[in-house]
Kinemage of the C-alpha trace (Angstrom):
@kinemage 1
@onewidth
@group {chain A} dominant
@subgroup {mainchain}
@vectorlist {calphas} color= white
{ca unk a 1} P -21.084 -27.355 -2.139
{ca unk a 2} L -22.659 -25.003 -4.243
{ca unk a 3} L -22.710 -22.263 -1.528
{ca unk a 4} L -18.825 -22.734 -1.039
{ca unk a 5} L -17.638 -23.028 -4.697
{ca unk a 6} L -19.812 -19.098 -5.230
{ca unk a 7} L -18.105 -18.318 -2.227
{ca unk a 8} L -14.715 -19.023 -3.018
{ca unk a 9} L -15.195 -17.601 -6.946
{ca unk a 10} L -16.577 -14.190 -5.387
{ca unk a 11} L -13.311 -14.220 -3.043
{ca unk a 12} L -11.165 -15.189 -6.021
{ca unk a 13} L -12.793 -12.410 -7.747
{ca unk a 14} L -12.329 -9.862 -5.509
{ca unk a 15} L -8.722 -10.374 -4.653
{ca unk a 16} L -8.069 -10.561 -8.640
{ca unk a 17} L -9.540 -7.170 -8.915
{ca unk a 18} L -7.338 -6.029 -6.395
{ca unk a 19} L -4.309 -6.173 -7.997
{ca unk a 20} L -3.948 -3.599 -10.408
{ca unk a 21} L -5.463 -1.105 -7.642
{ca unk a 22} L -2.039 -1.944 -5.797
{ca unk a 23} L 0.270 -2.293 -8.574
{ca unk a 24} L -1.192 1.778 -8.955
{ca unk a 25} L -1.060 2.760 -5.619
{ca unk a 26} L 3.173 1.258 -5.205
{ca unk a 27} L 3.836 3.537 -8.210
{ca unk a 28} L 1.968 6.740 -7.216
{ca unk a 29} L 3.839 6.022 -3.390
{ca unk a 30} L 6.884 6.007 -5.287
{ca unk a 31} L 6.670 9.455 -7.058
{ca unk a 32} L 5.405 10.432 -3.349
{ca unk a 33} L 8.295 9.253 -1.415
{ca unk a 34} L 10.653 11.073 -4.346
{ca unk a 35} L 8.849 14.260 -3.317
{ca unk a 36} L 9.552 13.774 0.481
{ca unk a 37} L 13.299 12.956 -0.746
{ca unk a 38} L 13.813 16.084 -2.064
{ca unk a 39} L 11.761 17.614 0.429
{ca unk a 40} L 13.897 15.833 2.973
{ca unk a 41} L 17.569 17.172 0.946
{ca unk a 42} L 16.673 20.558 1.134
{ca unk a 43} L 15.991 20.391 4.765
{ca unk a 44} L 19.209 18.569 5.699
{ca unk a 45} L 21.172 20.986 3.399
{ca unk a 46} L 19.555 23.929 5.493
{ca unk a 47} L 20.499 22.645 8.579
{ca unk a 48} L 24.062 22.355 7.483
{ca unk a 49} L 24.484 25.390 6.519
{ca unk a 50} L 22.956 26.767 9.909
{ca unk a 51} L 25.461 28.575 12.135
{ca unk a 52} L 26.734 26.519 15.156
{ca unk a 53} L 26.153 27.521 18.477
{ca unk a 54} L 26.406 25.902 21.889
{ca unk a 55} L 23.336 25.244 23.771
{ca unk a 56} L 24.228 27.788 26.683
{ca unk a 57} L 23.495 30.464 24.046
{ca unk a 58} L 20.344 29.619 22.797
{ca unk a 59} L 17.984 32.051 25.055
{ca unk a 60} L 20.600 35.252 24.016
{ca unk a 61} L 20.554 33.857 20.341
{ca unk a 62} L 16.429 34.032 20.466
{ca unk a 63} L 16.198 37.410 22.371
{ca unk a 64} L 18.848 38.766 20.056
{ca unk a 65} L 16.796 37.837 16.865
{ca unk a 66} L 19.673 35.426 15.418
{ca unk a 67} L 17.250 33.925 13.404
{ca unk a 68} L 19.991 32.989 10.764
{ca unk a 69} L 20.941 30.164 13.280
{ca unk a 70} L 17.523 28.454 13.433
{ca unk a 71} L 15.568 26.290 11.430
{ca unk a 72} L 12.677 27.078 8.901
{ca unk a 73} L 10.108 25.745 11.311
{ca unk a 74} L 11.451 28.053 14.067
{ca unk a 75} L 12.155 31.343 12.244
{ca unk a 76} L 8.515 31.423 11.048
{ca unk a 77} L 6.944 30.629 14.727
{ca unk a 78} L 8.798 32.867 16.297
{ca unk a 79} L 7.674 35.679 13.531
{ca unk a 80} L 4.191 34.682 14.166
{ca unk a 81} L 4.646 34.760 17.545
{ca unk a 82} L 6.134 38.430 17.375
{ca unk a 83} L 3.519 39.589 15.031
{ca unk a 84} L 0.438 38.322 16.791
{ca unk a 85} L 2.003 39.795 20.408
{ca unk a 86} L 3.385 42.759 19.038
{ca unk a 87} L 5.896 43.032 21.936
{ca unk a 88} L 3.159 44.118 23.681
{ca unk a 89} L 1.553 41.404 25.348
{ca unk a 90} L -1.805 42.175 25.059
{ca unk a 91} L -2.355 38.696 24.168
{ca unk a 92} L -3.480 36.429 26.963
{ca unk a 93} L -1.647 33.389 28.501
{ca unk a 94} L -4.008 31.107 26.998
{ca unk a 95} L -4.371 32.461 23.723
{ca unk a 96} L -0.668 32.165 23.336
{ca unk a 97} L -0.349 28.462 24.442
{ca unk a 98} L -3.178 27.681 21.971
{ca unk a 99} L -1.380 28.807 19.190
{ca unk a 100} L 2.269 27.606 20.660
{ca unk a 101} L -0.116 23.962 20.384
{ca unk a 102} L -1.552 24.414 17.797
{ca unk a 103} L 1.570 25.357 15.929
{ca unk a 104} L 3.263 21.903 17.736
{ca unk a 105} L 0.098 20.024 16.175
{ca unk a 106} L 0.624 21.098 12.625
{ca unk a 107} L 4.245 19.956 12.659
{ca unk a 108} L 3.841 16.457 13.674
{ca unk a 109} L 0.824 16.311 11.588
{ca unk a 110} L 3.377 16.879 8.779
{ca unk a 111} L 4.763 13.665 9.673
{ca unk a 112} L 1.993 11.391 9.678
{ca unk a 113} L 2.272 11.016 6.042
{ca unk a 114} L 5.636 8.838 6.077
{ca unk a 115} L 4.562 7.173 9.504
{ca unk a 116} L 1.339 5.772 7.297
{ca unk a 117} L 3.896 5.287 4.729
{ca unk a 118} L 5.980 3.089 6.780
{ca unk a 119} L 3.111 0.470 7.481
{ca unk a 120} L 0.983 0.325 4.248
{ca unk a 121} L 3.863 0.134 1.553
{ca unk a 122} L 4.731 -3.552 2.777
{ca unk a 123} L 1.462 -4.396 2.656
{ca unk a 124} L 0.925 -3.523 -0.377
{ca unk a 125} L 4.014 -5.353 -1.225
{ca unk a 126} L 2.725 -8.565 0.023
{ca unk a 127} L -0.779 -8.270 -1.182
{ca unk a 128} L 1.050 -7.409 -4.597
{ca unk a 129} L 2.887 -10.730 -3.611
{ca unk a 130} L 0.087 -12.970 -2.819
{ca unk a 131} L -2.373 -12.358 -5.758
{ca unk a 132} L 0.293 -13.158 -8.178
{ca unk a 133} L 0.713 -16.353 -6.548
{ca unk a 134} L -2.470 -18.060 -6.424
{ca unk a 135} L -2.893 -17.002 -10.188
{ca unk a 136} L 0.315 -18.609 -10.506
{ca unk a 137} L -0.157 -21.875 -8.640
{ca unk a 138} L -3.321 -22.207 -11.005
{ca unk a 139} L -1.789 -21.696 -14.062
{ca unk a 140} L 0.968 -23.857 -13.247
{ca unk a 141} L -2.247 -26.590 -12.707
{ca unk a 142} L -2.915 -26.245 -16.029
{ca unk a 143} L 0.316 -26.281 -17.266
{ca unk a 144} L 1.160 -22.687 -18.143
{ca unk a 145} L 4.474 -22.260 -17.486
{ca unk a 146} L 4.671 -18.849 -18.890
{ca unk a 147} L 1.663 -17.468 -16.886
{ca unk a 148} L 3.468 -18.792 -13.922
{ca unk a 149} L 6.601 -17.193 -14.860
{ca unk a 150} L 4.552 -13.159 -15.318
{ca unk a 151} L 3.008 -13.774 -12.237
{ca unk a 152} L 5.796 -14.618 -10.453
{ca unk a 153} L 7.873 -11.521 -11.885
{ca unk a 154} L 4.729 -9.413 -10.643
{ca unk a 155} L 4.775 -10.852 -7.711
{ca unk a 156} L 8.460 -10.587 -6.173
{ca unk a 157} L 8.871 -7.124 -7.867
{ca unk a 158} L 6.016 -5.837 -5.964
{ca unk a 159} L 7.451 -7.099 -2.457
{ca unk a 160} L 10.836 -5.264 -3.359
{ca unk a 161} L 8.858 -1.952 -4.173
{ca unk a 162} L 6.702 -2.308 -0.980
{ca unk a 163} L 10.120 -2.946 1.273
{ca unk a 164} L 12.093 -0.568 -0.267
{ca unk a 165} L 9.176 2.026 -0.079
{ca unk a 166} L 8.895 1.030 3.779
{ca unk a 167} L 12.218 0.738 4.825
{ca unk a 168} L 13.339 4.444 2.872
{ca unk a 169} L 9.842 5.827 5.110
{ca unk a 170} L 11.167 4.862 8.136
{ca unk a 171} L 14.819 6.570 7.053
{ca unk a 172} L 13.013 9.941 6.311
{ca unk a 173} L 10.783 9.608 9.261
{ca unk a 174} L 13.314 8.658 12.219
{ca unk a 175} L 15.484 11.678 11.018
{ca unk a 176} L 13.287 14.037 10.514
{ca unk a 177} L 11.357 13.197 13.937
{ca unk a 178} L 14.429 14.160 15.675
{ca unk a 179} L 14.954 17.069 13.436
{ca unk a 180} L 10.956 17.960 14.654
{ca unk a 181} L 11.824 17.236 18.584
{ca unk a 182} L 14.496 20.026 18.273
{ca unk a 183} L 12.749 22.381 16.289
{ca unk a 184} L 9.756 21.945 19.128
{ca unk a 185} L 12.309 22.200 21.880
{ca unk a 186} L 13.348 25.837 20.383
{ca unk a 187} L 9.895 27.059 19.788
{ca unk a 188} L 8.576 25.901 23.474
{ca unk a 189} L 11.722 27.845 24.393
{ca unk a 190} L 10.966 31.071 22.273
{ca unk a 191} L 7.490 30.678 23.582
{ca unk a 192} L 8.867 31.168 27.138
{ca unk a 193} L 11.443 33.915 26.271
{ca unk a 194} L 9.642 35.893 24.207
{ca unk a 195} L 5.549 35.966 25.338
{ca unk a 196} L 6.762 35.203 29.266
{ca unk a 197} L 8.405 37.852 29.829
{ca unk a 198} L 5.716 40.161 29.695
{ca unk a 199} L 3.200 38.492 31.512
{ca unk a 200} L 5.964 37.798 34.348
{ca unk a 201} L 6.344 41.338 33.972
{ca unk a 202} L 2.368 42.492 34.383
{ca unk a 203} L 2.733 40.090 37.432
């Protein structure tokens, strides 16, 4: 008996601990996911402002250098990809499809960050949840009504910030993964316009 009454007082004590570590960590996601909103603004107003142009014209619009019509991510790959070929194509095959990946890489490693986001800020919620309670339920064994009644403000407040922190994630993610999909699309396309030519050419 001994054995299980440390154990459960070194459990009690650790998930006590716990909560102000997650009560920090819901409001620094917060300022973080009112970065990626204005992050995320900025690059919807962009793409409305982008010229229009059907599909079909794409491969002229890229030869052409109509960069005014593409996105942010695709203006600057394709000026990499210009300055590190030099319209020359001295550059091998491979040393162009490693930076073409490499380049692919680097964007959807810019959306792990919300993906994360998406799993851990309900969790956090319901840890922030569950600590509360069994504080709660223990004051309200002693009678302390008004414990009860903090704990139980902590802990439904903290589920709302988790879900709302989750759900807005998965809102910035899903769009901006399709916005990413596109982008890729174009720059595999550039790839093949502008650095296959030449070594079709050599052929």
């Amino acid at each position: 008996m001994e054995i299980g009454a440390l154990l459960k007082t070194f459990i009690f004590l650790i998930a006590s601990s716990l909560l102000y570590p997650v009560l920090l960590l819901l409001v620094l996601l917060t300022f973080w996911i009112l970065i990626c909103a204005g992050s995320f603004f900025a690059e919807w107003i962009e793409r409305v402002r982008l010229d229009k142009y059907a599909p079909a014209e794409l491969p002229d619009i890229i030869r052409k250098g109509g960069r005014d019509m593409l996105s942010h991510r695709v203006r600057k790959y394709v000026g990499n990809l210009e300055d590190v070929t030099g319209r020359t194509g001295r550059c091998t095959e491979v040393e162009i499809e490693n930076m073409l990946q490499e380049h692919i890489l680097g964007i959807w490693k810019g959306l792990d960050g919300l993906k994360i986001l998406i799993r851990v800020a309900p969790g956090l919620g319901l840890i922030g949840t569950l600590i509360p309670m069994g504080t709660g339920l223990a004051a309200l064994g002693q009678g302390d009504i008004t414990k009860l009644s903090s704990d139980l403000v902590i802990a439904f407040t903290t589920t709302v910030v988790g879900l709302a922190l989750g759900m807005t994630a998965y809102f910035f993610y899903t769009v901006k993964r399709r916005w990413v999909e596109e982008d890729i699309k174009n720059i595999e396309l550039a790839t093949e316009l502008l650095a296959g030519e030449p070594f079709a050419e050599q052929k």
